[in-house]
C-alpha positions in Angstrom: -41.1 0.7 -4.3 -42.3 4.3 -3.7 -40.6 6.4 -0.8 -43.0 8.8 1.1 -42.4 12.2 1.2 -41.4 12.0 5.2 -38.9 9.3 4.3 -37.3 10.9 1.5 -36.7 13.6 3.8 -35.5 11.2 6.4 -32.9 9.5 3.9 -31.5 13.2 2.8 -30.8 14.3 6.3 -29.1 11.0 6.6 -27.0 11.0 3.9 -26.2 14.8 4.3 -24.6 13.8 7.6 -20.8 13.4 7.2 -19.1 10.7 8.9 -16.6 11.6 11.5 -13.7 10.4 13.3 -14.5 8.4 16.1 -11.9 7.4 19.0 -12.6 3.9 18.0 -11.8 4.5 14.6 -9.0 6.3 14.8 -8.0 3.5 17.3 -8.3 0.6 15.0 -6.9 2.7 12.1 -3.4 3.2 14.2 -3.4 0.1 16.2 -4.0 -1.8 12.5 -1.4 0.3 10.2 1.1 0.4 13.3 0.6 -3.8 14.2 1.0 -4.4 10.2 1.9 -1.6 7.6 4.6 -0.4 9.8 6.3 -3.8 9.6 6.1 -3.9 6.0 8.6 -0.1 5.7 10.4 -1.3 8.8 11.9 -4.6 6.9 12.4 -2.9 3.6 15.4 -0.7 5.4 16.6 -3.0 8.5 18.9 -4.7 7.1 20.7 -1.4 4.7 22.7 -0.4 7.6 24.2 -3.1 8.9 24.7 -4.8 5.8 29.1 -5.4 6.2 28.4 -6.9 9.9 25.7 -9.5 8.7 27.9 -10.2 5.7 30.8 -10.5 8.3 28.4 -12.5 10.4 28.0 -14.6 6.9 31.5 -14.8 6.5 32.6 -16.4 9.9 29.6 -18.9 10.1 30.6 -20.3 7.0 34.5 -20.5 8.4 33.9 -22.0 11.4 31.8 -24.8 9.1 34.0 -25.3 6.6 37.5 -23.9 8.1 38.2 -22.2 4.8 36.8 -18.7 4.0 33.6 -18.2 1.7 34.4 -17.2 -1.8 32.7 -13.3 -2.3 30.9 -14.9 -5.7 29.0 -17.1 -2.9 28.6 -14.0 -0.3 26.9 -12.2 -2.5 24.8 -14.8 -3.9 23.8 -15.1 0.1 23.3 -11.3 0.0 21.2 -10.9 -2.9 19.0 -13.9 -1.4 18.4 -11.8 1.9 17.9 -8.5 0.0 15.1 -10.3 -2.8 13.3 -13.6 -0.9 11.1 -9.9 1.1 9.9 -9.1 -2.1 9.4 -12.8 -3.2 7.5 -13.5 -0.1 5.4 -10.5 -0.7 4.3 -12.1 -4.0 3.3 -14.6 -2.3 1.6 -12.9 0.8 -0.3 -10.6 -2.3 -1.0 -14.4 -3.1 -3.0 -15.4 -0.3 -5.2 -12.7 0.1 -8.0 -13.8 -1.3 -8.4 -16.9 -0.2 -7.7 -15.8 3.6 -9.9 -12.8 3.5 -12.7 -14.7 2.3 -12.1 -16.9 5.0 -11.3 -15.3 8.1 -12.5 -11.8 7.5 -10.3 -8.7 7.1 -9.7 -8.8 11.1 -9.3 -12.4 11.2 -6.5 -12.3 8.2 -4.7 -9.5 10.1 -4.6 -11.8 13.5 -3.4 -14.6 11.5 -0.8 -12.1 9.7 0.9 -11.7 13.2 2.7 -15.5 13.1 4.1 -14.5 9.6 6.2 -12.0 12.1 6.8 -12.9 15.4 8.3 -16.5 14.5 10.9 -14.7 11.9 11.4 -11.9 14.7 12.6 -14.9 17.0 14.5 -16.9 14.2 16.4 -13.5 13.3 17.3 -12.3 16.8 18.3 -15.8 18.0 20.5 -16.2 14.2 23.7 -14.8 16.2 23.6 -17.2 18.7 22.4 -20.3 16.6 25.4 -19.2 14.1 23.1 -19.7 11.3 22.9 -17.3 8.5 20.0 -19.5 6.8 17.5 -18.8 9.4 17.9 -15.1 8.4 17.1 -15.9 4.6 14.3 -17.8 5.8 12.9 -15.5 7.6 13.2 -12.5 5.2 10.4 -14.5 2.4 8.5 -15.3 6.1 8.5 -11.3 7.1 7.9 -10.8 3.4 4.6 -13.0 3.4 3.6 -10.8 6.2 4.5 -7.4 4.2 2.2 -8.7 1.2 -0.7 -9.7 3.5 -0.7 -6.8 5.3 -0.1 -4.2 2.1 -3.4 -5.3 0.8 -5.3 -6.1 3.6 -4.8 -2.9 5.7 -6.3 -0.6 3.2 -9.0 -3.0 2.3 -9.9 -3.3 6.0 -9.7 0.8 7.0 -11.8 1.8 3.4 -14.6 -1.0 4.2 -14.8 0.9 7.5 -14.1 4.3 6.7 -17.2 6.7 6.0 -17.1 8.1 2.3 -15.9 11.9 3.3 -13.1 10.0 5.5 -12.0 7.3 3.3 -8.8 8.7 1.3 -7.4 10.1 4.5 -8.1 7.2 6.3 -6.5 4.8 3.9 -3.3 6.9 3.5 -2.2 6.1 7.0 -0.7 2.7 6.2 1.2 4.3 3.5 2.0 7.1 7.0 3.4 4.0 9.0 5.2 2.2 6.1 6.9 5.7 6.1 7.5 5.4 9.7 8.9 2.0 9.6 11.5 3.1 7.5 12.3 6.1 9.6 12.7 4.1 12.8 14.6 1.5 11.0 17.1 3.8 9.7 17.5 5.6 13.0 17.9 2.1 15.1 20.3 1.4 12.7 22.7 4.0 12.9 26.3 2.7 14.1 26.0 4.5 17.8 22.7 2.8 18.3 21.8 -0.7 16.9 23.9 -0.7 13.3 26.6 -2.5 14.7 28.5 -5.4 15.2 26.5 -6.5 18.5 23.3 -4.7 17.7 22.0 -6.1 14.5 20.2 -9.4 15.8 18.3 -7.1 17.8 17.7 -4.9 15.2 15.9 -8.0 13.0 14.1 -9.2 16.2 12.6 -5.7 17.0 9.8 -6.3 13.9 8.2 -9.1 16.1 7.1 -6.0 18.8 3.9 -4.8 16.5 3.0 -7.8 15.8 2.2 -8.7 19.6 0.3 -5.5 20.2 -1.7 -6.3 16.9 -2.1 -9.4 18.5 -3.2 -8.3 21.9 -5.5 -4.8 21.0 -7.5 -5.7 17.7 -9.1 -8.4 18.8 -11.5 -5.4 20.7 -11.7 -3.6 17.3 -14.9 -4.8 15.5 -14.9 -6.9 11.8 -15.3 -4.8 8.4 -19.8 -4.2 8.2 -19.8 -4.6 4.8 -17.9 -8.4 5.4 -20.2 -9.2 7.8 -23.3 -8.0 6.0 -22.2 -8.7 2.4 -19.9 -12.5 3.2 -21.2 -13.6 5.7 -25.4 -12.3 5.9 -24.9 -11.5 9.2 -27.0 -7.9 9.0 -27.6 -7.6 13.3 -23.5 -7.6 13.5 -22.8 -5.3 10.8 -25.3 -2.6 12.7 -23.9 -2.9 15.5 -20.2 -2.8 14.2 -21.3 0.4 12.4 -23.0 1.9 15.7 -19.4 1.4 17.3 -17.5 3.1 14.2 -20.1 5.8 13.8 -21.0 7.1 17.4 -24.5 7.6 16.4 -27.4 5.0 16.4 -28.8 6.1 12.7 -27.0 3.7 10.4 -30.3 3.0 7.7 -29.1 4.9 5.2 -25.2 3.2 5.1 -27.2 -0.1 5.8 -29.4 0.3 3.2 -26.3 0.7 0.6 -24.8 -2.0 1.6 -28.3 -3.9 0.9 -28.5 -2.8 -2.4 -24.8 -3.5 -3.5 -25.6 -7.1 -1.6 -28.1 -7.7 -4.0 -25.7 -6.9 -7.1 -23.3 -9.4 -6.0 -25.5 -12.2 -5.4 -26.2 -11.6 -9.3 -22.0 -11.3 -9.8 -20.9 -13.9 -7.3 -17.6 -14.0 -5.9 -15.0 -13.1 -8.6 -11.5 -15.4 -8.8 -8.5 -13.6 -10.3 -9.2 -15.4 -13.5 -13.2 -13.8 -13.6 -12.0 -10.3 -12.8 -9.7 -10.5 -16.0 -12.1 -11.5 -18.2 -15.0 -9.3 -16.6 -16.1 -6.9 -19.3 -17.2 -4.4 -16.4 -14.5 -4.3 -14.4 -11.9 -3.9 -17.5 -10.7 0.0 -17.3 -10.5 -0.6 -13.6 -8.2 -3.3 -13.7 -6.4 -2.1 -16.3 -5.8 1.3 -14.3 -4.8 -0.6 -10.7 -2.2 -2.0 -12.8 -0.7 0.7 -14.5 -1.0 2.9 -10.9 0.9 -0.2 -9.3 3.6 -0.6 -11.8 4.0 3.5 -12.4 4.2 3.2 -8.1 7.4 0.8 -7.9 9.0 1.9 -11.8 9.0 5.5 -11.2 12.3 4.8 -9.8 12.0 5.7 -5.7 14.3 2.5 -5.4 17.1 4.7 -7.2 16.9 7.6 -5.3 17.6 6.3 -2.3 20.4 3.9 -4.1 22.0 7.3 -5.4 21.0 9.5 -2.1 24.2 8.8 -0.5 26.1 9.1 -3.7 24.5 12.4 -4.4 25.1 13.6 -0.5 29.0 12.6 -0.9 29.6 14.6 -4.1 28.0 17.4 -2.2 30.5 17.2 0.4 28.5 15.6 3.2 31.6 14.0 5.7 31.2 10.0 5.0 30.4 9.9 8.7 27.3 12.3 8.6 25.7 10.7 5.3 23.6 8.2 7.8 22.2 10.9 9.0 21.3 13.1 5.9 19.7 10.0 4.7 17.5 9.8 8.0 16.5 13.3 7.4 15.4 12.4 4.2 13.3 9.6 5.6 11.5 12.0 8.0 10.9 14.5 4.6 9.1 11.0 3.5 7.1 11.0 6.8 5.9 14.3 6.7 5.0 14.5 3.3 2.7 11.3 3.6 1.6 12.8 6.6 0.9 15.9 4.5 -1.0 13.8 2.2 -3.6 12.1 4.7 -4.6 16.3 5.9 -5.1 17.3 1.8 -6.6 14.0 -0.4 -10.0 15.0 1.1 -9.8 18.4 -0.1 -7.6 18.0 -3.4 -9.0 14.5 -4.1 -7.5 11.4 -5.2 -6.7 12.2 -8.9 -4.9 15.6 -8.7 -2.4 14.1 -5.6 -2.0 11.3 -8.5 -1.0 13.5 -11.3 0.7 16.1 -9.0 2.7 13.3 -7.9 3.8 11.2 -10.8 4.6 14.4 -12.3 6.7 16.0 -9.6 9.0 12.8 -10.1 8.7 12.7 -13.8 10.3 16.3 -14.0 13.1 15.7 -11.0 14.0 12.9 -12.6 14.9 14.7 -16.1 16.4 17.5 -13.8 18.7 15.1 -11.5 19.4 13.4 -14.8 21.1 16.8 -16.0 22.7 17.8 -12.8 24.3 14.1 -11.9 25.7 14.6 -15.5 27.1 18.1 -15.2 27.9 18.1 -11.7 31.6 17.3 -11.9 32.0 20.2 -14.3 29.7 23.0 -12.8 30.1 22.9 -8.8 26.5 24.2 -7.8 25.2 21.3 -9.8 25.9 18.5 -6.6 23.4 20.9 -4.5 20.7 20.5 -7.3 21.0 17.1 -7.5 20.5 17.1 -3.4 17.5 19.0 -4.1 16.3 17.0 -6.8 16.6 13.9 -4.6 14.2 16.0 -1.6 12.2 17.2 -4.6 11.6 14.0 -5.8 10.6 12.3 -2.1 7.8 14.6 -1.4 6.4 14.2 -5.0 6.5 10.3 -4.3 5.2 11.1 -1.0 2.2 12.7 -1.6 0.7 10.6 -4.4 2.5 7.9 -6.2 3.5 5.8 -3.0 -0.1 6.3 -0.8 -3.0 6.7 -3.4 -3.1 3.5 -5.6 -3.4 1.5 -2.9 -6.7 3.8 -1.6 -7.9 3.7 -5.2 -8.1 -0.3 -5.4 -10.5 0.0 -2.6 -12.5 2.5 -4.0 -12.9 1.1 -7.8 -13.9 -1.9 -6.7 -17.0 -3.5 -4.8 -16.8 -6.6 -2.3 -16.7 -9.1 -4.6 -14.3 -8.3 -7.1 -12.0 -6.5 -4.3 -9.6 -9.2 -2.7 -9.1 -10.2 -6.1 -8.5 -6.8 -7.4 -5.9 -6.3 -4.6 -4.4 -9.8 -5.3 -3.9 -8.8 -8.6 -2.6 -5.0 -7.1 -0.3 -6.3 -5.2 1.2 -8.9 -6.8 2.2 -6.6 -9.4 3.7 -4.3 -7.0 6.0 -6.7 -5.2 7.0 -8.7 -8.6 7.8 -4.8 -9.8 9.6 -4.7 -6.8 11.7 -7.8 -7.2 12.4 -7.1 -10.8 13.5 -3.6 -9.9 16.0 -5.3 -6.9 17.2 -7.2 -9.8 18.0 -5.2 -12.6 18.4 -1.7 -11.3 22.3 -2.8 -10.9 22.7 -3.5 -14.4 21.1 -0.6 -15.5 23.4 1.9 -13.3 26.3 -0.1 -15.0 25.1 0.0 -18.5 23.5 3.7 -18.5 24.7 5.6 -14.9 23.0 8.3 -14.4 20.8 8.1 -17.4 18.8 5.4 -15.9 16.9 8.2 -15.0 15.9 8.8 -18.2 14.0 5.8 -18.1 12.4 6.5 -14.6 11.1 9.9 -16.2 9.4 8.2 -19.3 7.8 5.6 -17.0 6.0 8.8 -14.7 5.1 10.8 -18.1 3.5 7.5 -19.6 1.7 7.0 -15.9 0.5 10.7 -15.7 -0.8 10.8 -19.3 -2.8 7.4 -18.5 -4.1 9.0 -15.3 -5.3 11.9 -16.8 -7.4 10.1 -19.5 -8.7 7.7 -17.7 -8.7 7.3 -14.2 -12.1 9.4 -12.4 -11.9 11.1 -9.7 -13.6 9.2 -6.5 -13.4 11.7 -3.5 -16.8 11.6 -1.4 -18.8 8.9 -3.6 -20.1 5.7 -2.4 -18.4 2.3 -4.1 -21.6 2.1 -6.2 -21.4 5.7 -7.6 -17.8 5.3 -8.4 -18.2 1.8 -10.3 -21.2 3.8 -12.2 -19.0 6.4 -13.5 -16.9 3.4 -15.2 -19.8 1.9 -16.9 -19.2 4.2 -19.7 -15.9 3.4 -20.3 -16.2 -0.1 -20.3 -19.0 0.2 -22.3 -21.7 -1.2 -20.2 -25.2 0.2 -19.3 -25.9 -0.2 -15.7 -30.1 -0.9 -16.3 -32.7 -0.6 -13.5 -35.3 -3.1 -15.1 -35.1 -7.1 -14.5 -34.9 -7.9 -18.1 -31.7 -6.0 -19.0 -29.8 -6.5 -15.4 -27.6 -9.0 -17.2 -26.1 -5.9 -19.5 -24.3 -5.8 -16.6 -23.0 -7.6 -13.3 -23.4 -6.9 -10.9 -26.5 -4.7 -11.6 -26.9 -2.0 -9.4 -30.1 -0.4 -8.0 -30.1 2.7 -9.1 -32.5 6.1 -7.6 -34.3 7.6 -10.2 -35.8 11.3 -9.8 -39.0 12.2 -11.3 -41.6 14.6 -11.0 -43.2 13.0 -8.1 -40.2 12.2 -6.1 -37.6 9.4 -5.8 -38.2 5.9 -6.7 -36.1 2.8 -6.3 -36.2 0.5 -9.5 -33.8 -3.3 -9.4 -34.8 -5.9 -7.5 
């Protein structure tokens, strides 16, 4: 199919223009990451500060049952189920994406996502009164469902709808509001606001509030285009849900992509988890959503804020102010991620990855020194301090909000809720198996589990480097192109070689008399 000359000019004004940020995207971005990713950081936090009343709480329940006190092997077997059935559940939620996506949509999933909170929200902030410590267990693998749904399907929602120059920063600000989530919790939860005795059933209750605005306000938000084009055929929808998004009537040329990578994945079909690991084409991508999710939750961010209150006490922070240091810390978190959705435009995707990996890899070896020498050489408790703030904005501003944006990218409609089923269900079993073992290894090595932290970031960087491409500003079809090489395929443009490679993309070939499309 031959383009004219007038068209060819036509199709490179339009894909010169940049995409911009609407008021409706910007509204469904924060009414989407605030109704869902801000749940997820909220509930990782809640229940930190007031741990000794709910275990109180625990405590009496159990007396007034039984009449005789629970034995603390028992309490803290009821502990350590509240602390690890949210990252169980988000195994599971990573579980259902798929499937539900599929289904319902991106929208639709997100909607759904809401009764995974607000019926924990009531079970928790009624648990008091019911004097039942189960309904709190229950509902931390119920909220964690909700955290695993809404991990994955936030950023694959806000990338589908994003336009390419916008996409990283756009799909950083779930990451913003997980940060935020924390933040608030640990502020609600200091001891002179909800951290208390009285206070901490509505502290648990207060994650049910999102949800209902969710609820209420995206319904007006339009469905992910490339769903309704690529799922569900629907082409008239898709324009007009692209109109809305852009602000300007000329969609063709984003159309017309969509189109093409349409006609790739009726070749491909929908990929299962199974497909995708066996999928010759699609190898070095999975392989690298892995090793960024695992490198994410291993690099040891769990420890630092295990030891952040250790570290802030051997600096001499009064026992009373140490709540507060560590909600400073939280709001360095917040600012660096906010940081981060301003720069990954400019510094792309793969430099905020190596920057960050290796900002923790080397804070890590330093804290390691100055935990060790810090009883010997006083000025060492105020590196270790640093280390710690060091080590957050590192995290901050790579490891914790890019992976998640890079799933999106490396990946086309087909093969993407499986790729962020497989994502995320290596970040929240990385996540449990952390909860469960970091203990032991503080016990067995103290401060040298750092050590192991460290190695983990150096073996992530070095993988990063080699492998992982740099996607800033390409389309999802460019990006899965500059794979092809490395998973030793040959995307073709003629009929008899497309199966070299599914999905087979259309491809624009320049010659001496202008552009041609070749495919099907």
């Amino acid at each position: 199919m031959k383009l004219t000359e007038e068209n060819r000019e036509s199709t490179d004004a339009s894909r010169g223009r940049k995409g911009k940020m609407t008021l409706l995207l910007a509204g469904v971005t924060l009414v989407s990451a605030f109704g869902s990713s801000f749940q997820y950081g909220y509930n990782v936090s809640v229940i930190n500060s007031p741990a000794v009343f709910m275990q109180e709480f625990y405590n009496h329940t159990y007396l007034d049952r039984k009449g005789i006190p629970m034995e603390s092997s028992f309490q803290t077997l009821l502990w350590s189920l509240t602390v690890s059935m949210y990252p169980l559940g988000g195994f599971f939620g990573s579980l259902m994406v798929g499937p539900l996506v599929n289904k319902c949509g991106r929208k639709g999933t997100l909607l759904i996502n809401n009764i995974f909170s607000i019926v924990p929200a009531i079970l928790m902030g009624t648990s008091k009164v019911a004097k039942t410590f189960e309904a709190i267990i229950l509902s931390r693998i119920i909220v964690g469902i909700c955290a695993g749904l809404s991990s994955n399907v936030v950023p694959m929602y806000l990338g589908e709808m994003s336009p390419k120059n916008l996409r990283g920063a756009v799909g950083v600000v779930p990451q913003l509001f997980i940060t935020i989530g924390i933040l608030i919790a640990q502020i609600l939860g200091l001891t002179d606001i909800l951290g208390n005795v009285e206070g901490w059933p509505v502290l648990l209750g207060l994650t049910g509030i999102p949800a209902v605005v969710e609820l209420l306000l995206l319904p007006f938000f339009p469905e992910s285009p490339r769903y309704l084009l690529i799922q569900k055929g629907n082409e008239e929808q898709a324009r007009q849900a692209l109109k809305r998004l852009r602000g300007w009537d000329d969609v063709d040329d984003e159309i017309e992509e969509m189109r093409r990578e349409d006609q790739s994945e009726k070749l491909e079909g929908r990929l299962s988890v199974f497909n995708l690991f066996t999928f010759r084409a699609l190898r070095w991508q999975l392989i690298s959503i892995i090793v960024m999710m695992m490198g994410q939750q291993l690099s040891g961010i769990n420890a630092i804020f295990y030891y952040a209150n250790d570290i802030f006490r051997s600096a001499g922070v009064n026992e009373n102010n140490v709540q507060y240091v560590t909600v400073g810390i939280g709001a360095v978190n917040v600012f660096m991620t906010c940081v981060a959705v301003f720069i990954i435009e400019s510094l792309g995707r793969r430099l905020l990855l190596l920057a960050g990996f290796g900002i923790c890899c080397v804070s890590s070896a330093v804290l390691t020194v100055a935990l060790n020498l810090q009883a010997t050489v006083s000025w060492m408790q105020y590196l270790s301090i640093a280390c710690v703030i060091v080590y957050i904005i590192g995290h901050a501003i790579g490891a914790s909000p890019i992976p998640s944006v890079m799933i999106t990218e490396m990946f086309l409609q087909s093969s993407r809720p499986a790729a962020f089923m497989v994502g995320g269900s290596v970040h929240w079993l990385c996540n449990f198996t952390v909860g469960l073992v970091f203990l032991y290894m503080v016990e067995g090595l103290g401060a040298y589990c750092f050590l192991v932290f460290c190695a983990i970031c150096l073996a992530t960087v070095i993988y990063i480097f080699i492998i992982v491409p740099e996607t800033k500003g390409k389309t999802f079809m460019e990006i899965n192109q500059s794979m092809a090489k490395r998973n030793k395929v040959e995307i073709q443009m003629d009929k008899e070689k497309l199966n070299d490679f599914q999905p087979a993309f259309e491809t624009l070939k320049k010659n001496e008399e202008g552009y041609s499309i070749t495919g099907l």
